[in-house]
C-alpha positions as a printed NumPy array, in Angstrom:
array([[-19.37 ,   5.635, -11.111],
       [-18.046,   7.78 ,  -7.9  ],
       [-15.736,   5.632,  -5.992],
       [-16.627,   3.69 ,  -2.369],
       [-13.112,   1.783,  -2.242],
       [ -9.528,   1.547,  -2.518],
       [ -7.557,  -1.097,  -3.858],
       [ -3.918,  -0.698,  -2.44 ],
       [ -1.422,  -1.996,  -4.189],
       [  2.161,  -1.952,  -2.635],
       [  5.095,  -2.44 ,  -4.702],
       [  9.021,  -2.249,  -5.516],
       [ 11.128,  -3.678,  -7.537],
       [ 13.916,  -4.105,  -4.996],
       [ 13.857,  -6.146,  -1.531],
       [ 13.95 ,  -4.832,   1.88 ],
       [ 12.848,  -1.578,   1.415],
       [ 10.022,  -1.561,   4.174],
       [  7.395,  -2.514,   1.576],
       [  5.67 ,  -5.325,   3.695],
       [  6.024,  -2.258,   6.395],
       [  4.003,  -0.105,   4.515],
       [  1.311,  -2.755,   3.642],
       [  0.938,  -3.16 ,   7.229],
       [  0.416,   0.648,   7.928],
       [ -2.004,   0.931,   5.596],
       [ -4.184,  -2.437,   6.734],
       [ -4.14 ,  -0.523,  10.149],
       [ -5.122,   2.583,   8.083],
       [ -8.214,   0.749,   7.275],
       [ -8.906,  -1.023,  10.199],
       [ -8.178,   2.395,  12.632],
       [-11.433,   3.487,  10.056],
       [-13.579,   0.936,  10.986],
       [-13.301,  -0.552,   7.553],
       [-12.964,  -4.483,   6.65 ],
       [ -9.163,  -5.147,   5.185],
       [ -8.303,  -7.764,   2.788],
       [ -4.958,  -8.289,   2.312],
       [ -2.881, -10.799,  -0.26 ],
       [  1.051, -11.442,   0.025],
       [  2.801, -11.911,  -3.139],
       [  6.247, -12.615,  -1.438],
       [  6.371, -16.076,  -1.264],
       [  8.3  , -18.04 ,   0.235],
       [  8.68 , -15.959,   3.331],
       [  4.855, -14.97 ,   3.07 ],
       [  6.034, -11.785,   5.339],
       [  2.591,  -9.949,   5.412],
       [  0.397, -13.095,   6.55 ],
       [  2.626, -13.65 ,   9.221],
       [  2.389, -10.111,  10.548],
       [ -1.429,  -9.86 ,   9.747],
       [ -2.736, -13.042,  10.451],
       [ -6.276, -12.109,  10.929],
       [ -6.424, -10.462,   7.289],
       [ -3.959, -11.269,   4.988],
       [ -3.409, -14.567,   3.215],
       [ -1.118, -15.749,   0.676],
       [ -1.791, -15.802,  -3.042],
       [  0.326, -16.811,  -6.339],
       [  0.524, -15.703,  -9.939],
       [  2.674, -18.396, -10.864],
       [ -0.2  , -20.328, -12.64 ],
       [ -3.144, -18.954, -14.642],
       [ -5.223, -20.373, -11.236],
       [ -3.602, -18.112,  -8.671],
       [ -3.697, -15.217, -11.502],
       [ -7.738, -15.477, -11.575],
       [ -7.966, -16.28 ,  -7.917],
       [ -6.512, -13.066,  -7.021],
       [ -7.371, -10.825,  -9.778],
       [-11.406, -12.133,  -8.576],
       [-10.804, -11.522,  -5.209],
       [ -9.366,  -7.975,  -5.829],
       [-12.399,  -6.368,  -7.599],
       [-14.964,  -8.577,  -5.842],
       [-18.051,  -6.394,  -5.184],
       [-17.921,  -6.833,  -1.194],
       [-16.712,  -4.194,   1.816],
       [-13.645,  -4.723,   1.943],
       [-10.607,  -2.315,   0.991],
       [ -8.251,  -4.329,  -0.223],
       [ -4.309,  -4.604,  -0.21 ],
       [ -2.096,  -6.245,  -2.179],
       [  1.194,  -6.698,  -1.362],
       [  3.749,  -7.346,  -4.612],
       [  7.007,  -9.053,  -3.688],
       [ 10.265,  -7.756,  -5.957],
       [ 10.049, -11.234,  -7.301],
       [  6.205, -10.485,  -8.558],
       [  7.049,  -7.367,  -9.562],
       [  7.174,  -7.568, -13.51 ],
       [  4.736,  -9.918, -14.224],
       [  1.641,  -8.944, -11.62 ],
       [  1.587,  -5.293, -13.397],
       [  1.742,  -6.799, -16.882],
       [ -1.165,  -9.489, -15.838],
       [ -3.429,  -6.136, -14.596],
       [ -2.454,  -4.576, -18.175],
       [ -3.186,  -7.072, -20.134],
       [ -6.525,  -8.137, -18.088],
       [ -7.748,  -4.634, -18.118],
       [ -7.832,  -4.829, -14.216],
       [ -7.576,  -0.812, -13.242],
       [-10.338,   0.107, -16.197],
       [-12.527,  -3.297, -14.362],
       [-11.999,  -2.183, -10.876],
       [-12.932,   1.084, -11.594],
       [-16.254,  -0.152, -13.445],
       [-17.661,  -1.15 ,  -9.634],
       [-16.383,   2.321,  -7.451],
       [-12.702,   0.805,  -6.731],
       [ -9.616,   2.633,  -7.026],
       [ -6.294,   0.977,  -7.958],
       [ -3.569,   3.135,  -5.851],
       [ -0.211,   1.778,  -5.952],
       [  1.808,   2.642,  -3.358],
       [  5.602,   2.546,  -5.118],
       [  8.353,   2.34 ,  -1.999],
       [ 11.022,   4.167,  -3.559],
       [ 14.826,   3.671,  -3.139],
       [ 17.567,   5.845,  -4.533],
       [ 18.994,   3.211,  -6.796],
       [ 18.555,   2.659, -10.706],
       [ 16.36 ,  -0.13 , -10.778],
       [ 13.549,   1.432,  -8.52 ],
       [ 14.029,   4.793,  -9.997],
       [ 13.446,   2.946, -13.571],
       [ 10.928,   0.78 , -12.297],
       [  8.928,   3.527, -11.715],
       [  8.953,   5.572, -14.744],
       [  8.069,   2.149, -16.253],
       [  4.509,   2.035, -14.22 ],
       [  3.968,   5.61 , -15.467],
       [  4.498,   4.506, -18.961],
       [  2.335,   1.576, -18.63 ],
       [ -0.278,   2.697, -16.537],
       [ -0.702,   6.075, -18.002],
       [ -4.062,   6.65 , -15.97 ],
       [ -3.072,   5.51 , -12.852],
       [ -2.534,   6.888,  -9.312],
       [  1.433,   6.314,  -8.812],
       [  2.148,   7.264,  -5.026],
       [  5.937,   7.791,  -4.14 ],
       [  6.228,   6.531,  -0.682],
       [  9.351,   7.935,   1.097],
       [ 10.057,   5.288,   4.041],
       [ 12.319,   7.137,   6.139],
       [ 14.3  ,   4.191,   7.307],
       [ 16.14 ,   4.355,   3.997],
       [ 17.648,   7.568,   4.779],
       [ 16.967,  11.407,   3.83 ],
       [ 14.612,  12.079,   1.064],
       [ 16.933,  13.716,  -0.961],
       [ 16.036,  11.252,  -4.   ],
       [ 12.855,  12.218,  -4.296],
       [ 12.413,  14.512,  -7.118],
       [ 12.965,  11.278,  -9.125],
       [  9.573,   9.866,  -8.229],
       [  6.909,  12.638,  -9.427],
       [  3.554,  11.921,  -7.822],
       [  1.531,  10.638, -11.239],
       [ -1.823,  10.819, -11.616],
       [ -5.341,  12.501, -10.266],
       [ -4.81 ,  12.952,  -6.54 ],
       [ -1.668,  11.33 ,  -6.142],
       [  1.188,  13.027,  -3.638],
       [  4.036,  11.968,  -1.729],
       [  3.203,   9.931,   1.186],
       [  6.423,  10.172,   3.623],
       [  6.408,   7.957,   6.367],
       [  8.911,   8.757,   9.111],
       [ 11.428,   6.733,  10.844],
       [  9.879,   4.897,  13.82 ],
       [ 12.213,   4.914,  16.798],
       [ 14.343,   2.172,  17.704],
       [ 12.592,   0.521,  20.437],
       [  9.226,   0.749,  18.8  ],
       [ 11.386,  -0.367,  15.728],
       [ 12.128,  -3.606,  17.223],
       [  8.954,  -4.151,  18.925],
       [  7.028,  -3.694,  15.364],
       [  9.277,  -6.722,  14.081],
       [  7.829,  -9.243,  16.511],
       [  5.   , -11.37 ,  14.859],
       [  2.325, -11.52 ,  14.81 ],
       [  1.873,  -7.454,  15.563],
       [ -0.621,  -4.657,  15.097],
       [  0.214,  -1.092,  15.248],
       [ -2.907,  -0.217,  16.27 ],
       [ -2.846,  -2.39 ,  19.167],
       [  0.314,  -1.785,  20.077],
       [ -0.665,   1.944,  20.526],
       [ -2.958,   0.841,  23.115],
       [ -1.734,  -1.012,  25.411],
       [  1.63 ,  -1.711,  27.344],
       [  3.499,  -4.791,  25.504],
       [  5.702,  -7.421,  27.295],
       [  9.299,  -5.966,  27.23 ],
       [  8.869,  -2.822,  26.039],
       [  9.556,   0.572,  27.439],
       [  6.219,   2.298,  29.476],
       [  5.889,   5.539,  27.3  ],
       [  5.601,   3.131,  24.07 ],
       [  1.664,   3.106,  23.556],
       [  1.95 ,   6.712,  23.721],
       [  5.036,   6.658,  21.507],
       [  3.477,   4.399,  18.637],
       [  0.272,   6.554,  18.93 ],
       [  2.284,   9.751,  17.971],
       [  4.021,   8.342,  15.174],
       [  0.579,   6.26 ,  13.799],
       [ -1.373,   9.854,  13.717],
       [  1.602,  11.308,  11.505],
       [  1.59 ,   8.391,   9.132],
       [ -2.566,   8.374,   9.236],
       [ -2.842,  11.961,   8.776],
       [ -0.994,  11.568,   5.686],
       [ -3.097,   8.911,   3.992],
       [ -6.256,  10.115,   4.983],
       [ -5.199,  13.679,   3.305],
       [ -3.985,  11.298,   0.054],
       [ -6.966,   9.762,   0.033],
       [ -9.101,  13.059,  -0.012],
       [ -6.944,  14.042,  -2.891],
       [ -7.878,  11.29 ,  -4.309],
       [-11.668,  11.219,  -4.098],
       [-11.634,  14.87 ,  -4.975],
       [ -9.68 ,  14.458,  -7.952],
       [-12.318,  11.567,  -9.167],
       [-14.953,  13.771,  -7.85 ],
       [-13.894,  16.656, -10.282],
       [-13.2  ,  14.604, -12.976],
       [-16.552,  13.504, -12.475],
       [-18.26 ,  16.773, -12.72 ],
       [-16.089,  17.89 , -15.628],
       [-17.349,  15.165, -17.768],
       [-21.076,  15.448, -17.097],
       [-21.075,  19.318, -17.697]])
């Protein structure tokens, strides 16, 4: 079946490393496409992404085997929405051994979704190790290195190969102080915050924050191109 969705799924083992960041980049991804979001925060208690995203994110558990189905359900529900999940270092562990042992990427990709998980990499051990574990377990899957630039230079990077069809490195870059501390204030929207003049915040900042949004965009809509050519090719080389 040729693919009509993405299911994002945003992950590290280690805290603070912009992953809630990301997950809100790539709602606004979505959204700057004219596309319904649906977005799930594993990171309780502080329940980070709902607070941001209000309007599209809610919070979900896999604690108990109810919160398991409820979001597992939700995630490869046949509806318009491109979905996001957002996987707390907490979560970690035991949401990718729940989608193993459920089957989830083989389901999802049964009705045209594409599990893509988005791996925010940091130069220590247990993220470098984390990740060669998702390749191992997921042998099939799209693993995406994401290089957030507020951890410092890239220089680390060679230890997180882009893994399967399509995948690449997605680097976002550092956003500028100001903007920085304007994009902590929630609720907040890049996308609006591109387009018109905030309370307290320097004049040139829409024009700033639209800049630095067309770099990062640029750079997922190429990844997902790779993507859907990649499926599209595989595709073709198994009906021939």
């Amino acid at each position: 079946m040729s693919l009509r969705s993405f299911i994002g799924i945003v992950a590290s083992p280690r805290p603070r490393v912009g992953k809630t960041f990301i997950a809100r980049l790539l709602a606004d991804f979505h959204l700057y496409n004219g596309r319904d979001v649906a977005a799930y925060d594993l990171n309780a208690p502080d329940d980070a992404l709902t607070q941001f995203l209000p309007a599209h994110a809610v919070s979900a558990s896999i604690a108990e085997v109810r919160g398991q189905m409820a979001l597992f359900d939700a995630l490869v529900r046949e509806d318009s929405a491109y979905k996001i999940v957002d996987v707390g270092a907490e979560a970690f562990e035991r949401f990718f051994l729940l989608a193993r042992d459920i089957g989830f990427a083989g389901e999802a990709r049964k009705r045209g979704m594409a599990p893509v998980v988005f791996y925010v990499a940091s130069p220590d051990a247990p993220s470098v190790d984390g990740y060669a574990a998702l390749a191992r377990l997921f042998p099939e899957a799209v693993l995406v290195p994401v290089h957030n630039e507020h951890l410092g230079p890239a220089q680390y990077r060679d230890r997180f190969p882009p893994h399967g069809k399509g995948s690449a490195l997605l680097h976002v870059p550092a956003l500028a102080p100001g903007l920085r501390r304007m994009a902590e204030q929630k609720p907040f929207s890049f996308l609006e915050a591109s387009g018109v003049a905030m309370p307290d915040a320097p004049r040139d900042a829409p024009l700033e924050m639209q800049r630095w949004l067309r770099k990062v965009f640029l750079e997922m809509r190429e990844l997902e191109l790779r993507v859907l050519m990649a499926d599209l090719q595989s595709s073709l080389n198994v009906s021939s």
